[in-house]
One Martini backbone bead per residue (centre of mass of N, CA, C, O) as a GRO file, in nm:
protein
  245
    1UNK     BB    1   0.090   0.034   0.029
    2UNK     BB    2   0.091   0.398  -0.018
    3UNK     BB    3   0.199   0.653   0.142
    4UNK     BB    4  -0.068   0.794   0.082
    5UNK     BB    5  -0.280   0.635   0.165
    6UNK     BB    6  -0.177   0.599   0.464
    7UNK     BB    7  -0.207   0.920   0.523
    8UNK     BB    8  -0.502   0.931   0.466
    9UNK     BB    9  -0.573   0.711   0.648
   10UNK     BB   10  -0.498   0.892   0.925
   11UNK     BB   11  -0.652   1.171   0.818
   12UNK     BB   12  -0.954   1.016   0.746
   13UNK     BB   13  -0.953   0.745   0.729
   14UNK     BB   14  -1.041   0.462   0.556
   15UNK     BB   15  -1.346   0.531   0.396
   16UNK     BB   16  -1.219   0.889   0.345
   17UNK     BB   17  -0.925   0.791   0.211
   18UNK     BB   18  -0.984   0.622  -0.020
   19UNK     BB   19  -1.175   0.794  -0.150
   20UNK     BB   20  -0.984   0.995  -0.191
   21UNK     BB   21  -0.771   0.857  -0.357
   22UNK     BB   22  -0.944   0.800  -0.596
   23UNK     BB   23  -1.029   1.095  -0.682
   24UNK     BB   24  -0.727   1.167  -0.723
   25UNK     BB   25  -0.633   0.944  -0.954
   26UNK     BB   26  -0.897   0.992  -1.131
   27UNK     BB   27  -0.962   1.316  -1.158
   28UNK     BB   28  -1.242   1.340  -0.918
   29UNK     BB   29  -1.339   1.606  -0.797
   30UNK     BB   30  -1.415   1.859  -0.631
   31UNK     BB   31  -1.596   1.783  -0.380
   32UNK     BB   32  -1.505   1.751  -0.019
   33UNK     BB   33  -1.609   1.543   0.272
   34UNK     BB   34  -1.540   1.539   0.576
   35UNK     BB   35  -1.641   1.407   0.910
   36UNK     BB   36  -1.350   1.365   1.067
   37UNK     BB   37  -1.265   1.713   1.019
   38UNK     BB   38  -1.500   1.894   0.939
   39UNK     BB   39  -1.500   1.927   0.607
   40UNK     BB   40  -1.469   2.114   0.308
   41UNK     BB   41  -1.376   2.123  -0.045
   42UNK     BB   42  -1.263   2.242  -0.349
   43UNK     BB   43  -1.145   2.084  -0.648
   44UNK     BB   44  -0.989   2.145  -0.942
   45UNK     BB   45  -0.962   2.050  -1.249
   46UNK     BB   46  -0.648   2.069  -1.443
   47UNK     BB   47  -0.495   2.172  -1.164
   48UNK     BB   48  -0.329   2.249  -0.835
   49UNK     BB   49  -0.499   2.174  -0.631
   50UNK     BB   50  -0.417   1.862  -0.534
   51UNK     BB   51  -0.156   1.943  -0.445
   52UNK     BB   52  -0.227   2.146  -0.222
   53UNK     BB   53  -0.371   1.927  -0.078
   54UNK     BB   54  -0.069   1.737  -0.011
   55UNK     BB   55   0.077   1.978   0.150
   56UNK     BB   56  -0.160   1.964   0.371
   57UNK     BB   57  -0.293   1.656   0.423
   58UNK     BB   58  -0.061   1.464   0.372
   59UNK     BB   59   0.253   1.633   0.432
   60UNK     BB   60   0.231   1.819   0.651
   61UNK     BB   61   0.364   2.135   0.655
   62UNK     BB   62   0.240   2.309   0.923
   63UNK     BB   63   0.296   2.057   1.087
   64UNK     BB   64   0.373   2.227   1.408
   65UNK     BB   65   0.503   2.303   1.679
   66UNK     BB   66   0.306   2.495   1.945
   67UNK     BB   67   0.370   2.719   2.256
   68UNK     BB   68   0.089   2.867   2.119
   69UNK     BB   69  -0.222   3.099   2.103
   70UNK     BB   70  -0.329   3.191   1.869
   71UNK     BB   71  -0.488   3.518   1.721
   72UNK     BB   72  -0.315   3.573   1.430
   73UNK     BB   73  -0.347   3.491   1.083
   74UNK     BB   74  -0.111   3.533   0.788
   75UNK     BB   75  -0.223   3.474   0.458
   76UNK     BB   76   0.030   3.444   0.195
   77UNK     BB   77  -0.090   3.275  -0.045
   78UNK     BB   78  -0.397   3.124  -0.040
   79UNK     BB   79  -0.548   3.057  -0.270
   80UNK     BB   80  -0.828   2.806  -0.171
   81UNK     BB   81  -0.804   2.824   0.110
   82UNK     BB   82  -0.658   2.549   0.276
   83UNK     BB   83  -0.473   2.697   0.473
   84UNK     BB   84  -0.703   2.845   0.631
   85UNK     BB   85  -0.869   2.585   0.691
   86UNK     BB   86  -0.664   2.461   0.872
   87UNK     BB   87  -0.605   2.644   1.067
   88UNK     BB   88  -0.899   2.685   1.181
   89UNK     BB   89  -0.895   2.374   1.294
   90UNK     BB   90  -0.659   2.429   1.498
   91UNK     BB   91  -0.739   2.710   1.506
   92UNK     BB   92  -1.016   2.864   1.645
   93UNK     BB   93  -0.946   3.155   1.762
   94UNK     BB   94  -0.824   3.268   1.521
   95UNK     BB   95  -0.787   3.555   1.331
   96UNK     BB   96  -0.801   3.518   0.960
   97UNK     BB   97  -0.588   3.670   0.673
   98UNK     BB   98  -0.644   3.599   0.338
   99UNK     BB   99  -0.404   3.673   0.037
  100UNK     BB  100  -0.549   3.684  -0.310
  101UNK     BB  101  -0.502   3.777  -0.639
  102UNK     BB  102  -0.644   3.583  -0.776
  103UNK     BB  103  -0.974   3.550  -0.895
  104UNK     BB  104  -0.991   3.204  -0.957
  105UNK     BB  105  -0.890   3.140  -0.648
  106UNK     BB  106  -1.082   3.369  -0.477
  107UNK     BB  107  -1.340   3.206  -0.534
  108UNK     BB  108  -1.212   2.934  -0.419
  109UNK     BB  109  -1.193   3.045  -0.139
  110UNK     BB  110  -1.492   3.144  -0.055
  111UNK     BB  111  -1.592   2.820  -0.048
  112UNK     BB  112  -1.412   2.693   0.130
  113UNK     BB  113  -1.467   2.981   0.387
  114UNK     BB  114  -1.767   2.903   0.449
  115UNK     BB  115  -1.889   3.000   0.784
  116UNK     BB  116  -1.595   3.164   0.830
  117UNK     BB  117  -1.576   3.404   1.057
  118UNK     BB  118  -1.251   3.432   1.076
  119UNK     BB  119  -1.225   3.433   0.756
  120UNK     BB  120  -1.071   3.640   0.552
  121UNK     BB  121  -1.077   3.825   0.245
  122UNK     BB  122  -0.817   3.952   0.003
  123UNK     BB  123  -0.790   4.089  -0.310
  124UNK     BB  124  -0.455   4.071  -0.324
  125UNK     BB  125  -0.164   4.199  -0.315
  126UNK     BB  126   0.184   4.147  -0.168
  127UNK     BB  127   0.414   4.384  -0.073
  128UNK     BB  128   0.638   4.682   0.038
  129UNK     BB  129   0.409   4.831  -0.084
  130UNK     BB  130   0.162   5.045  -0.232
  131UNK     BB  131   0.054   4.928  -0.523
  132UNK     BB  132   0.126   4.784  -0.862
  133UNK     BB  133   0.074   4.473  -1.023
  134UNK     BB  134   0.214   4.241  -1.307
  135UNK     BB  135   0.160   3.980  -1.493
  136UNK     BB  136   0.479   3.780  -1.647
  137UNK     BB  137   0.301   3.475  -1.682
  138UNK     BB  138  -0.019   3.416  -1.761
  139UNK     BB  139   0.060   3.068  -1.825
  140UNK     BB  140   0.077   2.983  -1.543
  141UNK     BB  141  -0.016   2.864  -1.285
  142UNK     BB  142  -0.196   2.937  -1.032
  143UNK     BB  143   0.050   2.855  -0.809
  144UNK     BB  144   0.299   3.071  -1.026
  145UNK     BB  145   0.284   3.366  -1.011
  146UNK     BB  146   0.451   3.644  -1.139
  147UNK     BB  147   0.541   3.968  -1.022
  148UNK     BB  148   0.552   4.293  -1.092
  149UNK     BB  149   0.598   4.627  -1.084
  150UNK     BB  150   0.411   4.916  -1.142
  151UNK     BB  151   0.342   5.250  -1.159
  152UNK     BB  152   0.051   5.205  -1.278
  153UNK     BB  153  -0.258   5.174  -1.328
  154UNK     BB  154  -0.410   4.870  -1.514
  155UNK     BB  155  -0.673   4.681  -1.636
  156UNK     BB  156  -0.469   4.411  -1.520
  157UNK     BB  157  -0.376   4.472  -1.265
  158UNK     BB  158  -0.263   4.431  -0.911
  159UNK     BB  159  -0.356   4.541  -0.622
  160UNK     BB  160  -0.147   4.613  -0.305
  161UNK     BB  161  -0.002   4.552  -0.015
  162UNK     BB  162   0.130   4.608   0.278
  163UNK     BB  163   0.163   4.441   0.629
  164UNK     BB  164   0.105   4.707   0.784
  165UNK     BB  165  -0.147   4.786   0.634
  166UNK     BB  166  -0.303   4.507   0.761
  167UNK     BB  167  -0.284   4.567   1.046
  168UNK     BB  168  -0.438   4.844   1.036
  169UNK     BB  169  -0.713   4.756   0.927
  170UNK     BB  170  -0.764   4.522   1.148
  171UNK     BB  171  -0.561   4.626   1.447
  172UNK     BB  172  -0.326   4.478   1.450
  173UNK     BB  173   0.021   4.396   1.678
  174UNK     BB  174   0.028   4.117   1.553
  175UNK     BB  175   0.192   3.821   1.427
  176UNK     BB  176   0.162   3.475   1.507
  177UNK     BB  177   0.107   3.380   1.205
  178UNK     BB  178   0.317   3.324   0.892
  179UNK     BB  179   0.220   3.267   0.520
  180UNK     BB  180   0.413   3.234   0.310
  181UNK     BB  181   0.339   3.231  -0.098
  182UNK     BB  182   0.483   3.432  -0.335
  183UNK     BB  183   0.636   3.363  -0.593
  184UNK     BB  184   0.923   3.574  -0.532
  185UNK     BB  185   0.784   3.802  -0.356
  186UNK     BB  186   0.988   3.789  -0.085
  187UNK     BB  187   1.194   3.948  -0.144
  188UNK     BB  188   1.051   4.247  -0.133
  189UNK     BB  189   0.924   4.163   0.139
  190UNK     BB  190   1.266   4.152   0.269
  191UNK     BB  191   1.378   4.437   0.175
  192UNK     BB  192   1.156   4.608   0.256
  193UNK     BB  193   0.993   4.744   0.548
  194UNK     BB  194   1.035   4.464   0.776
  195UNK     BB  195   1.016   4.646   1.040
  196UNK     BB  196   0.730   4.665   1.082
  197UNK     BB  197   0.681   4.352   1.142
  198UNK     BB  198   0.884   4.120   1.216
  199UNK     BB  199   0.904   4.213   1.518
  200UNK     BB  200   0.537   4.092   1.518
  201UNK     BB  201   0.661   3.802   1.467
  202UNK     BB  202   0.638   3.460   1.579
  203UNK     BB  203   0.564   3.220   1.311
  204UNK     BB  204   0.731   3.141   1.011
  205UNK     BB  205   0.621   3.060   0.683
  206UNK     BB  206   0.842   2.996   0.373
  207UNK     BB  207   0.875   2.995   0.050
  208UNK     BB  208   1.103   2.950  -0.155
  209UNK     BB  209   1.193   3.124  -0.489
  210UNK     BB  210   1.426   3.144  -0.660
  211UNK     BB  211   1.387   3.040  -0.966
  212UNK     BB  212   1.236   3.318  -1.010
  213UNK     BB  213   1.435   3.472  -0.762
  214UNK     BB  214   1.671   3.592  -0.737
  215UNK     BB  215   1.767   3.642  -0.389
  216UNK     BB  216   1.551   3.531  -0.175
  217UNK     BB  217   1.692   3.404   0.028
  218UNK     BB  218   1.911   3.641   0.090
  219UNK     BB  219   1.636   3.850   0.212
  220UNK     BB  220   1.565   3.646   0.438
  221UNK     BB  221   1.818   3.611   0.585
  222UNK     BB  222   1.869   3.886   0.634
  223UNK     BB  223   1.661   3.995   0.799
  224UNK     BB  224   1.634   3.767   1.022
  225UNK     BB  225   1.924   3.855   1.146
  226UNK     BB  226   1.786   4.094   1.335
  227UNK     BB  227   1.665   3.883   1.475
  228UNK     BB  228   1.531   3.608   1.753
  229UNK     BB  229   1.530   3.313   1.545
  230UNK     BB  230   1.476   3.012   1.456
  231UNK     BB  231   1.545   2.704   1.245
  232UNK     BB  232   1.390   2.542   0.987
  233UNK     BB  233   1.239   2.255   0.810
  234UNK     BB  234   0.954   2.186   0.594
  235UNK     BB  235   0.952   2.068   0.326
  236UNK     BB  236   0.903   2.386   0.148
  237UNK     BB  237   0.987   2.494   0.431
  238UNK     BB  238   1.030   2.763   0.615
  239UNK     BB  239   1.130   2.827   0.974
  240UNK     BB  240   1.013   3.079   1.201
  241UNK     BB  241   1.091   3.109   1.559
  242UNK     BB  242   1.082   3.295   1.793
  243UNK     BB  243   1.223   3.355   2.094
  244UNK     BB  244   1.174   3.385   2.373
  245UNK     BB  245   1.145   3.660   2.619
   0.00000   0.00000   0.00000
């Protein structure tokens, strides 16, 4: 038996799990609806959704031990919403804000955290500074849209916003989880301006994409060397945590 298999078994019971991988297998995709974990959500075929539900539910990116309970969860490249759906289920008290620039993305991120009245959902893109951005790619992934800066806004452009910002307009003065995926936007957002938020945030997932963007990582580990975080990995992210004061 294929160790997907019994992750899915282990995750959702046996036969919630069979069921699950039969449908990702055959690529009948749609609804999914768990009674063992009290969620539904939605992945559309032809797209890059199966792989990020296995990232989250077969390969628990995620879980990682956490030793305060959070009350503030920032995620950004929010996708269809199963990031947000996670921590919610995990995190009940949290209020949780949820930023995905793609519109047919946050259309099923809508769907997916229907109910859920901690998970704010917000249609833009996130940056170090209040700007307009443009993808690069308009043929790639659905995951995997690069962005850059632009002058003016345009017709097809996508209005961004930096996390200072985002914490002024929520109210919140930290934020206990960050969740970046933002396909190589990490650099600009860890090169100017977190100052103002770095220092107010407890424990940071962040995927890194060189690939994308050089110098990604060069930027990430530059800023956080000015804090007092420990560091790990699970899967394809990277770890910091706050060390307690």
């Amino acid at each position: 038996m294929s160790s997907k298999i019994l992750k899915l078994i282990k995750g959702f019971g046996v036969i919630e799990g069979l069921y699950f991988y039969a449908k990702l297998k055959f690529k009948r995709l749609g609804w999914f609806k768990s009674s063992t974990k009290k969620i539904q959500f939605f992945l559309r075929n032809n797209t890059t959704d199966a792989r990020v539900f296995g990232q989250l539910f077969i390969h628990n990116q995620y879980d990682v031990p956490v030793n305060f309970e959070p009350k503030t969860i920032l995620d950004l490249g929010a996708n269809i919403g199963l990031s947000a759906l996670y921590f919610a289920k995990r995190f009940p008290n949290a209020n949780i804000l949820a930023v995905e620039p793609d519109k047919d993305n946050f259309e099923v991120a809508l769907k997916n955290t229907k109910g859920y009245d901690k998970i704010k959902l917000v249609q833009k893109g996130v940056w170090n500074k209040n700007t307009f951005l443009e993808i690069i790619d308009p043929g790639a992934d659905k995951d995997a849209y690069m962005v850059k800066e632009i002058a003016n806004q345009t017709t097809t452009s996508i209005e961004a916003i930096d996390i200072e910002t985002l914490l002024q307009q929520e109210g919140w003065v930290a934020i206990d989880i960050l969740k970046i995926d933002i396909e190589g936007s990490e650099k600009e957002l860890f090169s100017d301006n977190y100052e103002k938020w770095l220092p107010k945030t407890r424990l940071i997932f962040v995927e890194i994409h060189d690939h994308m963007r050089k110098g990604a990582s060069k930027a990430v580990f530059s800023a956080i060397s000015n804090y007092d975080f420990n560091f790990s990995m699970k899967e394809e992210n990277l770890i910091f945590m706050k060390n307690a004061e």
